[in-house]
C-alpha positions in Angstrom: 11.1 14.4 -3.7 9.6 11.7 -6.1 8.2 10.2 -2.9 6.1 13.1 -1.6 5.4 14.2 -4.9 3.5 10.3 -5.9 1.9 10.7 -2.2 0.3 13.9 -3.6 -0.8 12.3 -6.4 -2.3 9.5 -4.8 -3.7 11.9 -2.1 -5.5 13.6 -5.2 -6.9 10.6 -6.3 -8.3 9.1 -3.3 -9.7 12.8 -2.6 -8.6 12.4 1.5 -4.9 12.3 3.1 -3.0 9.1 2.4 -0.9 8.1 5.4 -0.2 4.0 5.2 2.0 2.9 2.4 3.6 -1.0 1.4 6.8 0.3 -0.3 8.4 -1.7 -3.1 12.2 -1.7 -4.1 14.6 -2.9 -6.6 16.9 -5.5 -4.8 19.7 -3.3 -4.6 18.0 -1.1 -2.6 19.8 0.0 0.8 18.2 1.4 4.5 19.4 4.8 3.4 17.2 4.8 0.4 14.3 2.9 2.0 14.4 5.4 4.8 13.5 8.4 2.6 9.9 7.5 2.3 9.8 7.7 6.3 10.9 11.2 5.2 8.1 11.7 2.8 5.6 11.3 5.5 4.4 7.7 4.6 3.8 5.3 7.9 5.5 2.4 6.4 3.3 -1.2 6.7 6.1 -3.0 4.4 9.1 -2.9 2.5 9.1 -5.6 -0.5 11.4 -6.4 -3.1 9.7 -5.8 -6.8 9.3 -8.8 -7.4 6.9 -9.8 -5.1 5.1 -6.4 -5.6 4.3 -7.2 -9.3 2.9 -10.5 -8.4 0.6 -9.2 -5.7 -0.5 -6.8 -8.0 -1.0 -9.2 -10.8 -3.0 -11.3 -7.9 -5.1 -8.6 -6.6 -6.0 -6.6 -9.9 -9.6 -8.0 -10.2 -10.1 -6.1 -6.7 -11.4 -3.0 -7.9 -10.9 -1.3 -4.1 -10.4 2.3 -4.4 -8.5 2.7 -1.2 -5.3 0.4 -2.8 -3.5 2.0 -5.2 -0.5 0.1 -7.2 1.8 3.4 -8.6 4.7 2.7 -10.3 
């Protein structure tokens, strides 16, 4: 549910259908949970721990591109 419903959000942001998604989890994260965002819909690219998703993030954040969006 909380997946599909930030997939909707983004998807009203970007103004088209978002399909592609790099997923980040906590560390104690299992398949089981990880799979539910194959249930929302999302093709998923990547699965990375949060960690590394905050320092891409913190990398990236002077890229203003409007088809990447970091939601958390």
């Amino acid at each position: 549910m909380i997946l599909l419903r930030m997939k909707e959000n983004v998807e009203s942001y970007l103004g088209h259908k978002a399909s592609d998604a790099v997923i980040s989890v906590s560390a104690t994260f299992n398949r089981t949970q990880i799979q539910a965002s194959i249930i929302a819909g999302l093709n998923v690219l990547a699965v990375i721990k949060e960690p590394c998703a905050a320092g891409i993030t913190y990398g990236r954040r002077k890229r203003h591109c409007r088809s990447e969006i970091t939601y958390y």
